[in-house]
PDB file of N, CA, C and O in Angstrom, chain B, residues numbered from 101:
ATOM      1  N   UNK B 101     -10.088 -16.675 -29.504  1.00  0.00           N
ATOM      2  CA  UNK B 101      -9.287 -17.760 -28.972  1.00  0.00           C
ATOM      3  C   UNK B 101     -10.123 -18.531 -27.968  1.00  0.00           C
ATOM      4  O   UNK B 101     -10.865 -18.014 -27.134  1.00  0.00           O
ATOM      5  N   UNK B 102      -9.929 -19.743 -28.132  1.00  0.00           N
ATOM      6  CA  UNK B 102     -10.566 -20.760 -27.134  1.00  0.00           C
ATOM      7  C   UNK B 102     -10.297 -21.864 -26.479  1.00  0.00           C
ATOM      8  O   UNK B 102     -10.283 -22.971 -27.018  1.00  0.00           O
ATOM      9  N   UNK B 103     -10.018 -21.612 -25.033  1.00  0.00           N
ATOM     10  CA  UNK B 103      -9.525 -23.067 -24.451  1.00  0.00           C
ATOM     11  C   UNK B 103     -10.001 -24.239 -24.568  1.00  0.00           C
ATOM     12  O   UNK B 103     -11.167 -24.599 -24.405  1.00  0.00           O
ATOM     13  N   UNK B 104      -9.203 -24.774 -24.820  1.00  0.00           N
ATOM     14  CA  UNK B 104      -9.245 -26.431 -25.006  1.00  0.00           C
ATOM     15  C   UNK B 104      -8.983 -27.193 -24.307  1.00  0.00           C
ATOM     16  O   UNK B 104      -7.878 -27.038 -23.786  1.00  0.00           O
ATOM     17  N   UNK B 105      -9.854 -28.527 -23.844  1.00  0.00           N
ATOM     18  CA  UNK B 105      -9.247 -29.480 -22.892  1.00  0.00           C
ATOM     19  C   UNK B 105      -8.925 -28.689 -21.677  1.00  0.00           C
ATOM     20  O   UNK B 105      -8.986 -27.542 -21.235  1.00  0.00           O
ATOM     21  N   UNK B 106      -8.437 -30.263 -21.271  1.00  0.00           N
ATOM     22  CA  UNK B 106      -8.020 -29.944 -19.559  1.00  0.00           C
ATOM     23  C   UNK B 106      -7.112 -28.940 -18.995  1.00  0.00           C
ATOM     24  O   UNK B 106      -7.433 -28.135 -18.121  1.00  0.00           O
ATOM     25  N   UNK B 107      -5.979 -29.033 -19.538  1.00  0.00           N
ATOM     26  CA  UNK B 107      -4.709 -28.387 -20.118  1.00  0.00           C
ATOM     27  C   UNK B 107      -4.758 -27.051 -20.069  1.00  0.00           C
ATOM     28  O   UNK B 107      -4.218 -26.499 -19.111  1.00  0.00           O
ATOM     29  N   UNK B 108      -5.306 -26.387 -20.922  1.00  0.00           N
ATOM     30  CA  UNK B 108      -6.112 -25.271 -21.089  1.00  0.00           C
ATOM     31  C   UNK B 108      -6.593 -24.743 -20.073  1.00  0.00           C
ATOM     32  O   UNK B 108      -5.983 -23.824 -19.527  1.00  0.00           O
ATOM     33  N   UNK B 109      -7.573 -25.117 -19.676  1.00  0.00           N
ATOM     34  CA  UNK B 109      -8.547 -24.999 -18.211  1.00  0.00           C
ATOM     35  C   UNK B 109      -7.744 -24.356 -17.432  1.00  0.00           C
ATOM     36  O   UNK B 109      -7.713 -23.151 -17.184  1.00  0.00           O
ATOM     37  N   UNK B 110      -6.833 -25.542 -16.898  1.00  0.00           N
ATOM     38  CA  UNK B 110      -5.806 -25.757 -15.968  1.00  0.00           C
ATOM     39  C   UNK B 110      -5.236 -24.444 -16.008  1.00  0.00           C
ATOM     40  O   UNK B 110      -5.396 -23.807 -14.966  1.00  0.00           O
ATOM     41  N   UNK B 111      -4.610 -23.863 -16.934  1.00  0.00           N
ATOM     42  CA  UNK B 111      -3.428 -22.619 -17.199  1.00  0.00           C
ATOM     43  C   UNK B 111      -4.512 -21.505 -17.051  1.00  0.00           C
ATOM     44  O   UNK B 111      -4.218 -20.674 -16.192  1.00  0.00           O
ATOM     45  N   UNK B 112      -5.835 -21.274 -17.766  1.00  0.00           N
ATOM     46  CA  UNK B 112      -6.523 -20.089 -17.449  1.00  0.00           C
ATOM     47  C   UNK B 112      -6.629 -20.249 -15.510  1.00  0.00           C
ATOM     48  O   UNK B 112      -6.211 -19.252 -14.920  1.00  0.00           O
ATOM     49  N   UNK B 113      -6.911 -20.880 -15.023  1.00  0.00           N
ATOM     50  CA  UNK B 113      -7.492 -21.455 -13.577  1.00  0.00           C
ATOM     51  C   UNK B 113      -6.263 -20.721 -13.038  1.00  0.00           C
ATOM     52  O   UNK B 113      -6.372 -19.533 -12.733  1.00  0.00           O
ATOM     53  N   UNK B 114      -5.007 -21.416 -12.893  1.00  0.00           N
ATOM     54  CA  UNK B 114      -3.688 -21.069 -12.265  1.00  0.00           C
ATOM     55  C   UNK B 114      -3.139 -19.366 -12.983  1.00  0.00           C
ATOM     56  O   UNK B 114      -2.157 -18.747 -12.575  1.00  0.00           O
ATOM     57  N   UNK B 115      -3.728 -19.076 -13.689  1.00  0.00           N
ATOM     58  CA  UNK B 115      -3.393 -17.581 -14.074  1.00  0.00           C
ATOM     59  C   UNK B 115      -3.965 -17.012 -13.266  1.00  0.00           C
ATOM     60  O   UNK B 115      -3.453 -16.259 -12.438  1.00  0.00           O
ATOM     61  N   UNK B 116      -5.317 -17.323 -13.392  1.00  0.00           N
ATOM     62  CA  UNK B 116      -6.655 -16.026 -12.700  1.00  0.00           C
ATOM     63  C   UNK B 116      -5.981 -16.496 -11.117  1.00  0.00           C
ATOM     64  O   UNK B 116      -6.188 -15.392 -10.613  1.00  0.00           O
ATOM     65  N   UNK B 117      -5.456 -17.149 -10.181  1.00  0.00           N
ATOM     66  CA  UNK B 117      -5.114 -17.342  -9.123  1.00  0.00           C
ATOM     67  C   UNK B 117      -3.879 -16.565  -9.028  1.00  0.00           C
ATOM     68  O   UNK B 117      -3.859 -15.726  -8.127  1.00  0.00           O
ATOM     69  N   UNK B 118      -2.874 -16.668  -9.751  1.00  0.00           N
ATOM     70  CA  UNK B 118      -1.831 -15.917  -9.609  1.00  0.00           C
ATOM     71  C   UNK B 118      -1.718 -14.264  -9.837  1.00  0.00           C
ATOM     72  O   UNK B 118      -0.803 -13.575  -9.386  1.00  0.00           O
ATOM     73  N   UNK B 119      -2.815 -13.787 -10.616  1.00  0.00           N
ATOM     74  CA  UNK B 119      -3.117 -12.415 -10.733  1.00  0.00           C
ATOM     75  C   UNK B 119      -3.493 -11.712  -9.630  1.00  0.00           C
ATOM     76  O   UNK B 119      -3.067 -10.648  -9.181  1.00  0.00           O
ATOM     77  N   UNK B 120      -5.016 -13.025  -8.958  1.00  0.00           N
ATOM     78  CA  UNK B 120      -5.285 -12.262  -7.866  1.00  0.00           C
ATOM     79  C   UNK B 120      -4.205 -12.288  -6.798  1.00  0.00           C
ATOM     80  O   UNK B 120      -4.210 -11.191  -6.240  1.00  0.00           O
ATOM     81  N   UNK B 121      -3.223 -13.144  -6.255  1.00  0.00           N
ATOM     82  CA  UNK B 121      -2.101 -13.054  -5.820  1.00  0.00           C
ATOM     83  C   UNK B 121      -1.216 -11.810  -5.264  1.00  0.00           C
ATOM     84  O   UNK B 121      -0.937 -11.210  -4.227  1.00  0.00           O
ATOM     85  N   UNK B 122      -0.892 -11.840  -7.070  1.00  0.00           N
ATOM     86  CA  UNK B 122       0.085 -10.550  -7.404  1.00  0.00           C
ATOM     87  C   UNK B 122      -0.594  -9.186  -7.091  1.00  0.00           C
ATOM     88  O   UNK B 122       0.149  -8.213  -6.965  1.00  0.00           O
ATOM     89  N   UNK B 123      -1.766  -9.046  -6.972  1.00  0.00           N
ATOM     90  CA  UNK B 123      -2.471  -7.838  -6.841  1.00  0.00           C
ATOM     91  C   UNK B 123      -3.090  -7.336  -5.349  1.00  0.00           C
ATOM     92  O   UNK B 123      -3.436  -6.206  -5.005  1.00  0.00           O
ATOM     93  N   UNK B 124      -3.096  -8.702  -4.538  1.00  0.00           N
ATOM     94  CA  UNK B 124      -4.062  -8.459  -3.458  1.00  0.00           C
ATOM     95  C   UNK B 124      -3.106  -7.706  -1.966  1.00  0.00           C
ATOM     96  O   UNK B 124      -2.653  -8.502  -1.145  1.00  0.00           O
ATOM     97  N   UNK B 125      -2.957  -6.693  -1.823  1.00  0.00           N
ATOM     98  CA  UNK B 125      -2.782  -6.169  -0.690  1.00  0.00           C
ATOM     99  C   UNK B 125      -2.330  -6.539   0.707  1.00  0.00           C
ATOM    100  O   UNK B 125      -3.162  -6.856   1.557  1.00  0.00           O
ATOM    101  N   UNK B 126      -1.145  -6.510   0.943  1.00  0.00           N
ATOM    102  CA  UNK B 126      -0.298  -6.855   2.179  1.00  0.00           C
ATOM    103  C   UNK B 126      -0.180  -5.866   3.114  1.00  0.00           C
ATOM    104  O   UNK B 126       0.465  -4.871   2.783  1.00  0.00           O
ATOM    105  N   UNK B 127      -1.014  -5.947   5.022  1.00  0.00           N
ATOM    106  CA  UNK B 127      -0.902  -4.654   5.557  1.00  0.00           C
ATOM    107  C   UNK B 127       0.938  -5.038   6.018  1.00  0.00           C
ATOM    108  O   UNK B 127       1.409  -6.171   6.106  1.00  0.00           O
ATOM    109  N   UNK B 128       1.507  -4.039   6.192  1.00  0.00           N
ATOM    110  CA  UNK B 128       2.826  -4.175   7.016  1.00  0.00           C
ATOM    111  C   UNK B 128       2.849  -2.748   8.400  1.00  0.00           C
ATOM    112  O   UNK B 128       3.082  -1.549   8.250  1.00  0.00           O
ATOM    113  N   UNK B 129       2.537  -3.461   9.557  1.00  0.00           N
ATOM    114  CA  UNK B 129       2.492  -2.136  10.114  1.00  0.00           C
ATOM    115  C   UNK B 129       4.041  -1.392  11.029  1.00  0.00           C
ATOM    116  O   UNK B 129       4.677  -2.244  11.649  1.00  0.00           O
ATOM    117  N   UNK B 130       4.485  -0.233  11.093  1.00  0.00           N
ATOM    118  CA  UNK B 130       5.550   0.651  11.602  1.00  0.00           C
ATOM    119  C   UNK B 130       5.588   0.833  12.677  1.00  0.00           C
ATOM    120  O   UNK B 130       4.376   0.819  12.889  1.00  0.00           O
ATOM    121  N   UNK B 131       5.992   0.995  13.545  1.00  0.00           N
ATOM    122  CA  UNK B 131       6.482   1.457  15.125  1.00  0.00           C
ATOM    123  C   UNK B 131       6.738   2.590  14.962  1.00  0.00           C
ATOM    124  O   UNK B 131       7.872   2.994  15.215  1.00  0.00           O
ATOM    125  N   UNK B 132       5.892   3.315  14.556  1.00  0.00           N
ATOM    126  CA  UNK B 132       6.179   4.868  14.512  1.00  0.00           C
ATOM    127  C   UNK B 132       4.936   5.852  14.616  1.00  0.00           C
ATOM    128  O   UNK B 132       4.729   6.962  14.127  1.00  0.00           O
ATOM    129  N   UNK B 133       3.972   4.782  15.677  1.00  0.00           N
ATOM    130  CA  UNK B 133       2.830   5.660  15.880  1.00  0.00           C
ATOM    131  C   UNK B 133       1.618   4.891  15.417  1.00  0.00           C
ATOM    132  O   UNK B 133       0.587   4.747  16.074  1.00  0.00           O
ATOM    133  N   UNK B 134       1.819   4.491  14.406  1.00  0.00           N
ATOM    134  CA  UNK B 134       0.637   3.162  14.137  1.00  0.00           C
ATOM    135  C   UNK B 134       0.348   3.664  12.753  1.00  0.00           C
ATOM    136  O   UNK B 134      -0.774   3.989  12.364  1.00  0.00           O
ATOM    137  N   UNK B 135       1.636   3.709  11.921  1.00  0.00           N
ATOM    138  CA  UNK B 135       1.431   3.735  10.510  1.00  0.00           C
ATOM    139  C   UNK B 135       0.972   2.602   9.746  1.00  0.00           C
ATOM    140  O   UNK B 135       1.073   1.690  10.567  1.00  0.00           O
ATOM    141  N   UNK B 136       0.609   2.189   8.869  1.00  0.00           N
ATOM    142  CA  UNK B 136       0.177   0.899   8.025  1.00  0.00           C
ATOM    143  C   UNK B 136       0.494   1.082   6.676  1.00  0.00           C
ATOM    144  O   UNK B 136       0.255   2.170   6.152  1.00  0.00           O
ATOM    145  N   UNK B 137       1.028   0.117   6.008  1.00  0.00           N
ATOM    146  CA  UNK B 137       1.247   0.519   4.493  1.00  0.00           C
ATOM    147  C   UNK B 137       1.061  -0.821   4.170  1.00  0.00           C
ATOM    148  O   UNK B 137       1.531  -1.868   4.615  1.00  0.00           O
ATOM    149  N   UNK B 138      -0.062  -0.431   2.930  1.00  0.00           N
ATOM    150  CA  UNK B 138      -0.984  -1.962   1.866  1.00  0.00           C
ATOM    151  C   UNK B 138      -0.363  -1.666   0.707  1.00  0.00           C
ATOM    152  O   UNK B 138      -0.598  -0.666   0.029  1.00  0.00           O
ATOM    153  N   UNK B 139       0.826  -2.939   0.334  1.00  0.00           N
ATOM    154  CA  UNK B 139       1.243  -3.335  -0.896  1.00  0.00           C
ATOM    155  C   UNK B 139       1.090  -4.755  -0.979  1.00  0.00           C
ATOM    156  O   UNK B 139       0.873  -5.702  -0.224  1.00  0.00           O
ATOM    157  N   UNK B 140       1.320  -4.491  -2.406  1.00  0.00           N
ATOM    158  CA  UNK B 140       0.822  -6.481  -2.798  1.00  0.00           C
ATOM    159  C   UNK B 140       2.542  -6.644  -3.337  1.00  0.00           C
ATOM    160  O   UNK B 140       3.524  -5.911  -3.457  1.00  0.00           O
ATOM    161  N   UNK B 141       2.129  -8.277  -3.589  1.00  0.00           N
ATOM    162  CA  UNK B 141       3.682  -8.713  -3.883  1.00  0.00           C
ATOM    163  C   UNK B 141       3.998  -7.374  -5.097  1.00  0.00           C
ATOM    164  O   UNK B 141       4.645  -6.345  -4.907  1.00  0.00           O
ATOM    165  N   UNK B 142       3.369  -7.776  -6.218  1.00  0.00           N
ATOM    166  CA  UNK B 142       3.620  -7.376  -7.688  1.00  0.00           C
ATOM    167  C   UNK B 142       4.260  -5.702  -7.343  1.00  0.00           C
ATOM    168  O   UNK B 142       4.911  -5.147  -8.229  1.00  0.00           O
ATOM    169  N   UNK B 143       4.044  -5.087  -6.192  1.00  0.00           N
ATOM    170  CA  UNK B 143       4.288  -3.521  -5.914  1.00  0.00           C
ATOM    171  C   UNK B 143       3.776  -2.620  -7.159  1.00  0.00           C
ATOM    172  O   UNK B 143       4.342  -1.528  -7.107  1.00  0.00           O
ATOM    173  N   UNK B 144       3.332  -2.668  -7.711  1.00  0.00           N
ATOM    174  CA  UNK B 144       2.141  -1.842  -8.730  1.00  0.00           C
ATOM    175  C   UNK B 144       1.910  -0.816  -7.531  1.00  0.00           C
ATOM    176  O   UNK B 144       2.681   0.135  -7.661  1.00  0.00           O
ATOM    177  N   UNK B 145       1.176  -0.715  -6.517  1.00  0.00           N
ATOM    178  CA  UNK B 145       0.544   0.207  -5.752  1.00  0.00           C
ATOM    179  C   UNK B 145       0.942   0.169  -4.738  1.00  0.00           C
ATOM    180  O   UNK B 145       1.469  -0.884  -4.381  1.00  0.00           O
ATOM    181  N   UNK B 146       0.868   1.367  -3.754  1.00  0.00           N
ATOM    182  CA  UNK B 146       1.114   0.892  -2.289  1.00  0.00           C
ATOM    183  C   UNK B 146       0.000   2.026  -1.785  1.00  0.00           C
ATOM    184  O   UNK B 146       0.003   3.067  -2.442  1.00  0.00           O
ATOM    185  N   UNK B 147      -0.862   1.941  -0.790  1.00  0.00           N
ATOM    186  CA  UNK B 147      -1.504   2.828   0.297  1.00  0.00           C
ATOM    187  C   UNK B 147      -0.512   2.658   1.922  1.00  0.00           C
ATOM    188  O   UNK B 147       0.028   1.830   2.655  1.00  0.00           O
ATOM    189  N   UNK B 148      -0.820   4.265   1.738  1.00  0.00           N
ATOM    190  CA  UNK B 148      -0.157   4.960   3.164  1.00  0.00           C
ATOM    191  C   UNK B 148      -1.099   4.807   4.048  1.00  0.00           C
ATOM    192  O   UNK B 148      -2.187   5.222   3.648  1.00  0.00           O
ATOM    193  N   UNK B 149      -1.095   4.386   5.052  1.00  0.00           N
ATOM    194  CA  UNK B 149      -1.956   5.253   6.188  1.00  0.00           C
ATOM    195  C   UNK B 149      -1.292   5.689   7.614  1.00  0.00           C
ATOM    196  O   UNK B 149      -1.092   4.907   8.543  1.00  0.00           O
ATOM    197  N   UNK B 150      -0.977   7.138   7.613  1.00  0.00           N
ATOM    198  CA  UNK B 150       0.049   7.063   7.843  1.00  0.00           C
ATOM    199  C   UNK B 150      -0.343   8.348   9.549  1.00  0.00           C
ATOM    200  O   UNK B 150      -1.026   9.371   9.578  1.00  0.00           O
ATOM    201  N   UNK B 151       0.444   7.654  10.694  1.00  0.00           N
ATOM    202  CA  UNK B 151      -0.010   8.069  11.973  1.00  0.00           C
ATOM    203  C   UNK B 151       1.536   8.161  12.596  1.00  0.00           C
ATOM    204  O   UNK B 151       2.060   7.455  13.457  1.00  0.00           O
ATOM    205  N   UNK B 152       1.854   8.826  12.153  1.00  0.00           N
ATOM    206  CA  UNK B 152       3.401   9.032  12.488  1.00  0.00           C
ATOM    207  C   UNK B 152       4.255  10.460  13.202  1.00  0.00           C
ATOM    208  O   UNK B 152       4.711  11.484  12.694  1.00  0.00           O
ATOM    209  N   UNK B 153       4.206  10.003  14.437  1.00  0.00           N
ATOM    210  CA  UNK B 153       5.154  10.255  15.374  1.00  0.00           C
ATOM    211  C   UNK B 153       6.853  11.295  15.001  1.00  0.00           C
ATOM    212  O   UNK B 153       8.019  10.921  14.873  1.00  0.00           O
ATOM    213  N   UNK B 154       6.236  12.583  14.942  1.00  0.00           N
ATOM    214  CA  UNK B 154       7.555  13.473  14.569  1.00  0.00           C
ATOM    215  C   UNK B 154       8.470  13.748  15.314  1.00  0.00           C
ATOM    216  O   UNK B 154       8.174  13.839  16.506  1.00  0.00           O
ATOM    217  N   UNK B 155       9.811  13.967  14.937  1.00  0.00           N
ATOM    218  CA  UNK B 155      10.652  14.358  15.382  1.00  0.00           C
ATOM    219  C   UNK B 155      10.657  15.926  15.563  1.00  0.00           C
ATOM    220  O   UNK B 155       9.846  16.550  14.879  1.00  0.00           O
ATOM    221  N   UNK B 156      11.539  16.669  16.468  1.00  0.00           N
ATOM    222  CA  UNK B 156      11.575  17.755  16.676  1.00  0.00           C
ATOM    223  C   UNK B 156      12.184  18.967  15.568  1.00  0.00           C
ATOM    224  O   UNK B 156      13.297  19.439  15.799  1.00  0.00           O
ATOM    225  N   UNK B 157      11.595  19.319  14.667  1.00  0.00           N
ATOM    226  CA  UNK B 157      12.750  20.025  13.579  1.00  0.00           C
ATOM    227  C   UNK B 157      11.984  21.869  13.816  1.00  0.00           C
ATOM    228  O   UNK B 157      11.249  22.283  14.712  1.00  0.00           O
ATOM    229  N   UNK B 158      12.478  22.490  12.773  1.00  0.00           N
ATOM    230  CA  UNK B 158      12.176  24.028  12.741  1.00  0.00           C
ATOM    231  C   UNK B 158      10.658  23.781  12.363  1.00  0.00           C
ATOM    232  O   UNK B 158       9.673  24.200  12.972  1.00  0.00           O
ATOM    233  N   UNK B 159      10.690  23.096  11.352  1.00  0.00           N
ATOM    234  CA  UNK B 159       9.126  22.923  10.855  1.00  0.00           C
ATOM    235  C   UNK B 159       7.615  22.815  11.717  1.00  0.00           C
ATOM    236  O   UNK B 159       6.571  23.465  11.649  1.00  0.00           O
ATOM    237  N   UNK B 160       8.094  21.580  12.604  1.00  0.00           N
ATOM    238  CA  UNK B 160       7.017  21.043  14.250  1.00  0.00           C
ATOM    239  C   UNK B 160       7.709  20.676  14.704  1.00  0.00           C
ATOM    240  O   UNK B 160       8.838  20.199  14.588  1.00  0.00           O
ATOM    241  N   UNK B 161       6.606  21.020  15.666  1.00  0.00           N
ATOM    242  CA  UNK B 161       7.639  20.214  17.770  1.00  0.00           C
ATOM    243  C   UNK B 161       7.581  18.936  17.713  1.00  0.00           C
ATOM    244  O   UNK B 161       6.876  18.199  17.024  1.00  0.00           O
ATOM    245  N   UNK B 162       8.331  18.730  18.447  1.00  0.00           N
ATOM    246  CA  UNK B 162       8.558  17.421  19.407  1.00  0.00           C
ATOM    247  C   UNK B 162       7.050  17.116  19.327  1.00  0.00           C
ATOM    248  O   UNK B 162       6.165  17.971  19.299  1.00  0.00           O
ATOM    249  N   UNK B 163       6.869  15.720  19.293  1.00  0.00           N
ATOM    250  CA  UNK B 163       5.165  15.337  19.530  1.00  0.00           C
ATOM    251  C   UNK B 163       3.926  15.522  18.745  1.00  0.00           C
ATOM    252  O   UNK B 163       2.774  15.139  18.944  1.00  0.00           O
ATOM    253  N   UNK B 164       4.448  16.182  17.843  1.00  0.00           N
ATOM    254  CA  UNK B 164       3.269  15.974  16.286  1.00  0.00           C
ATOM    255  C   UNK B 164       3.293  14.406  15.882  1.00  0.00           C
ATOM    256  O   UNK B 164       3.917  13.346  15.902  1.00  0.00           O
ATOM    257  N   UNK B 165       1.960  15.192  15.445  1.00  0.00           N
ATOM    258  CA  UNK B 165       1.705  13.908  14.219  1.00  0.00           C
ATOM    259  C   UNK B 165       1.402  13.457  12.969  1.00  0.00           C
ATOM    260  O   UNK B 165       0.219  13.401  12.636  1.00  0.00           O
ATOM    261  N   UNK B 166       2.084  13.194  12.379  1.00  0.00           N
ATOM    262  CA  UNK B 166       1.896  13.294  10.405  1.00  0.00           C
ATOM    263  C   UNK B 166       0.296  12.077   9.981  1.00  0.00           C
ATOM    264  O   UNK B 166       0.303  10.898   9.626  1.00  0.00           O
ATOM    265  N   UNK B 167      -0.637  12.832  10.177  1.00  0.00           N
ATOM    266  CA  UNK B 167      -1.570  11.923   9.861  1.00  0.00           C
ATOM    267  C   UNK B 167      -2.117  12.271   8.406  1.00  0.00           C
ATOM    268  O   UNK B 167      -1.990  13.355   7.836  1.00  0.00           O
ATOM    269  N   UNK B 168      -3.024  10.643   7.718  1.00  0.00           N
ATOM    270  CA  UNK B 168      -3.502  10.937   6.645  1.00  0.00           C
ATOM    271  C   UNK B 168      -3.064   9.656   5.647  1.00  0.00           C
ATOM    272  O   UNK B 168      -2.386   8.711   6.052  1.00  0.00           O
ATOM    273  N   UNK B 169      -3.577   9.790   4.246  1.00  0.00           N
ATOM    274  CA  UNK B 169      -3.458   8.785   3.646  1.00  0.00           C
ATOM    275  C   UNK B 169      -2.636   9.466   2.274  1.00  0.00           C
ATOM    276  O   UNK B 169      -2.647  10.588   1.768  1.00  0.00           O
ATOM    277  N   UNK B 170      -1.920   8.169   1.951  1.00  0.00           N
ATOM    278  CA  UNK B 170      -1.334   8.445   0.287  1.00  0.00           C
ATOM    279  C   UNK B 170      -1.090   7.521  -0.334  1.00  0.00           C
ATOM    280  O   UNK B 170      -0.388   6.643   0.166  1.00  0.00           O
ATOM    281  N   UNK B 171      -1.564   7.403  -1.583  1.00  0.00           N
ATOM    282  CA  UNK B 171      -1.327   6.387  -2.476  1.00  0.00           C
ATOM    283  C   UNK B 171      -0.427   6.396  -3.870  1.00  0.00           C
ATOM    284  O   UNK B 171      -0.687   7.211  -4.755  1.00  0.00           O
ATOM    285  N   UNK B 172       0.317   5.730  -3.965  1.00  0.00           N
ATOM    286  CA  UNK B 172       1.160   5.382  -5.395  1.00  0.00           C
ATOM    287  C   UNK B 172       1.641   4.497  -6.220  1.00  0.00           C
ATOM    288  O   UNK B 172       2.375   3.529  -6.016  1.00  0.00           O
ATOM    289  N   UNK B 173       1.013   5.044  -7.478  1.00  0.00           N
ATOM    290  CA  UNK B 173       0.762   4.053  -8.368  1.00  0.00           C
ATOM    291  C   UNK B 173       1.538   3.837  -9.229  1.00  0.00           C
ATOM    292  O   UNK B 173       1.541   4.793 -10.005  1.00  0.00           O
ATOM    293  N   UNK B 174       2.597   2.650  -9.683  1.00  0.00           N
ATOM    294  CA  UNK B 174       3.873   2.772  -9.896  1.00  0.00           C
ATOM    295  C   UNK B 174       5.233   3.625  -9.509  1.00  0.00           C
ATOM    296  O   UNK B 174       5.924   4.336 -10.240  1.00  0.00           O
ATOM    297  N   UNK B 175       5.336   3.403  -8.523  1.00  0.00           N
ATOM    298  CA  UNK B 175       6.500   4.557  -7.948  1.00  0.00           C
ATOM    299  C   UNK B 175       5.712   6.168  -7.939  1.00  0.00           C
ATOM    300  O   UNK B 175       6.253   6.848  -7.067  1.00  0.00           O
ATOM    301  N   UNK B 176       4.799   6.806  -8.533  1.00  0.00           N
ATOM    302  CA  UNK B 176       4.558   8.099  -8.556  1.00  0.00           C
ATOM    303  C   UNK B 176       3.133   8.018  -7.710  1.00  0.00           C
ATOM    304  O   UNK B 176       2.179   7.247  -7.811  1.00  0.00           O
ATOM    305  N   UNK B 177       3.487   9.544  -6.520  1.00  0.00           N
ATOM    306  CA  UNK B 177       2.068   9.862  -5.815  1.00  0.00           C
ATOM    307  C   UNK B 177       1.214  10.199  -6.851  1.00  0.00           C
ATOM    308  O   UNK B 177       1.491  10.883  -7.836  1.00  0.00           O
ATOM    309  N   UNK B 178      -0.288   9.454  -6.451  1.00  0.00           N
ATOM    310  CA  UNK B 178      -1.257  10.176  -7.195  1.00  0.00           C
ATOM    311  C   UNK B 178      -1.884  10.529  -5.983  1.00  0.00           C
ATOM    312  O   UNK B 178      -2.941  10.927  -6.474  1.00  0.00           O
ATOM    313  N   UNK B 179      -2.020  10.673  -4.854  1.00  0.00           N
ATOM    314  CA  UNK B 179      -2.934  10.900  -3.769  1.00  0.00           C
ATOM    315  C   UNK B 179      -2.430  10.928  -3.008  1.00  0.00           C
ATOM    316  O   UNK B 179      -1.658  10.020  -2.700  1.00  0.00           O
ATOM    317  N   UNK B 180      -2.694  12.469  -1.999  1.00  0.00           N
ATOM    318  CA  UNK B 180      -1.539  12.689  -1.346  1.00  0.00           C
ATOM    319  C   UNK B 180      -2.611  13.999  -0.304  1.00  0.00           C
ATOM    320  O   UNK B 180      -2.924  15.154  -0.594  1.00  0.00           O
ATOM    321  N   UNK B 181      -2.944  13.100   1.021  1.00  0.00           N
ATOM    322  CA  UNK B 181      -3.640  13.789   2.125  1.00  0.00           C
ATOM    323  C   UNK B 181      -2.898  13.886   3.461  1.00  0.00           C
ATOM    324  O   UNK B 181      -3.523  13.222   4.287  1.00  0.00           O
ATOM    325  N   UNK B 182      -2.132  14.285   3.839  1.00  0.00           N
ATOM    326  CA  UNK B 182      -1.037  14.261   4.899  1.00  0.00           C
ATOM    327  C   UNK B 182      -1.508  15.197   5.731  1.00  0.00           C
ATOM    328  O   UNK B 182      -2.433  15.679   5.077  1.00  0.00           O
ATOM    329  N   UNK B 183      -1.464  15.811   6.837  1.00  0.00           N
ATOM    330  CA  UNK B 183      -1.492  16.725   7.393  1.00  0.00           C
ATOM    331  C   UNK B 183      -0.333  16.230   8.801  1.00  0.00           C
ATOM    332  O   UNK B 183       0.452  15.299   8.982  1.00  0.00           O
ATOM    333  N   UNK B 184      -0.881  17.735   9.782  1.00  0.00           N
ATOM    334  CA  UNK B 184      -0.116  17.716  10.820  1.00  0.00           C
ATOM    335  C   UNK B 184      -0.392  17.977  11.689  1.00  0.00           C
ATOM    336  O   UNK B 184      -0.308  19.201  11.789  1.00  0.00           O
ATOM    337  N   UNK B 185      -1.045  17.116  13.328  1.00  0.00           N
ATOM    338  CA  UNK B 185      -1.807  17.106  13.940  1.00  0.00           C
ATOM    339  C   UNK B 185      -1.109  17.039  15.241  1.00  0.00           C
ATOM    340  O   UNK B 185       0.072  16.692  15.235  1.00  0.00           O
ATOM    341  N   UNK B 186      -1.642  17.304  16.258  1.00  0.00           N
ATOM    342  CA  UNK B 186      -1.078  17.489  17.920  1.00  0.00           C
ATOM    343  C   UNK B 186      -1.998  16.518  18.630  1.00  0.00           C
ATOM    344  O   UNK B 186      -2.426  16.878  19.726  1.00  0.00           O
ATOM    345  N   UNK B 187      -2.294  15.554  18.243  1.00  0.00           N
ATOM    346  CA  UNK B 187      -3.095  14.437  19.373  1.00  0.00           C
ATOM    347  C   UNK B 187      -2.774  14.414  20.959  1.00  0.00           C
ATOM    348  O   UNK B 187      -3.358  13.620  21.696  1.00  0.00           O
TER     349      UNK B 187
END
């Protein structure tokens, strides 16, 4: 297949712009310690990075911290580094 004319051009041009768009990575950051999470519009993926401020349960005290990264790719974790730290 082969573009033709201006027309053509035009629609491959405004595709390849809107892909990179849909794909390129939005930080949004949390008030919960200085978490960050990178999703793009399209939500295909999201990265964790995640510095978060625990609550007190049986599990950890008061004053932990859930650090580490996770990523998922269509709704399902594929990468998944969390831990639990006392800064």
């Amino acid at each position: 297949m082969t573009v033709k004319g201006r027309a053509g051009k035009t629609a491959v041009i405004i595709s390849a712009v809107l892909a990179a768009v849909m794909l390129f990575p939005f930080g949004s950051h949390l008030r919960d310690g200085g978490t960050v999470i990178y999703q793009p519009v399209s939500r295909i993926y999201r990265v964790e990075k995640l510095h978060e401020l625990t609550a007190g349960t049986e599990e950890y005290r008061y004053g932990d911290f859930r650090v580490g990264t996770a990523i998922y790719f269509f709704g399902a974790e594929v990468y998944n580094e969390i831990s639990y730290s006392d800064e």
